[in-house]
C-alpha positions in Angstrom: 123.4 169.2 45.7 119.8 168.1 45.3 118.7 165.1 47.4 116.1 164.4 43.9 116.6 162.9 40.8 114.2 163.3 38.7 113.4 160.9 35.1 110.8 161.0 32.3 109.2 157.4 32.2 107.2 156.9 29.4 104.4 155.3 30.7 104.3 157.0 34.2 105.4 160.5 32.6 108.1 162.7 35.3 109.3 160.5 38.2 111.2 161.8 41.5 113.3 159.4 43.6 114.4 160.3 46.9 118.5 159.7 47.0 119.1 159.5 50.5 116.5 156.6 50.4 118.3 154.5 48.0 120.0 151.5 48.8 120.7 149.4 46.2 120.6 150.2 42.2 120.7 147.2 39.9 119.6 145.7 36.8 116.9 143.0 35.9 115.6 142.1 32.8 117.4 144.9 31.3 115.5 147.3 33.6 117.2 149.3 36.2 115.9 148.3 39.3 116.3 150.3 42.4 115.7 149.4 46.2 115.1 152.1 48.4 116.0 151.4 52.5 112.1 150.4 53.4 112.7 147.0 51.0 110.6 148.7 48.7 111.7 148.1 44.4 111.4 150.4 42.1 111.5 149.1 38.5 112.6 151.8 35.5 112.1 151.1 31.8 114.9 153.0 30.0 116.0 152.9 26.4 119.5 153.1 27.3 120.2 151.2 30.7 124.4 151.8 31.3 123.7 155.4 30.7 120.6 156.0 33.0 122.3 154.0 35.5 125.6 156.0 35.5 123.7 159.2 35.6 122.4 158.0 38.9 125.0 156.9 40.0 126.9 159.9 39.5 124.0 161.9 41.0 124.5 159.7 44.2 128.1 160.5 44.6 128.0 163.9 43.8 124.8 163.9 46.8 127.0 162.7 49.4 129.8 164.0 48.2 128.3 167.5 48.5 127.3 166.4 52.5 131.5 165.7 53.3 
């Protein structure tokens, strides 16, 4: 499984985020917002939020998953 997931944002244009670096996926201001294990935050505009964050989510699992 790839360790990337990769999104279109549509002011920043194609994003990469690192999965193994992830720590902590959330929602604010109907934005997901991800932290990554350095503290840094990542915020993503997305048109539909539940889905986008299921998809990474599910790209997480299936990651480490894939590493068992």
């Amino acid at each position: 499984m790839k360790s990337i997931y990769s999104y279109t944002d549509p002011h920043l244009g194609a994003c990469h985020i690192v999965i193994p670096k992830i720590r902590q996926v959330g929602s604010a201001l109907g934005n997901l917002l991800i932290t990554f294990d350095n503290g840094e935050k990542v915020d993503v505009y997305t048109n539909d939020l539940k889905a986008t964050t299921q998809e990474l989510l599910e790209a997480i699992e299936r990651f480490y998953e894939s590493r068992a």
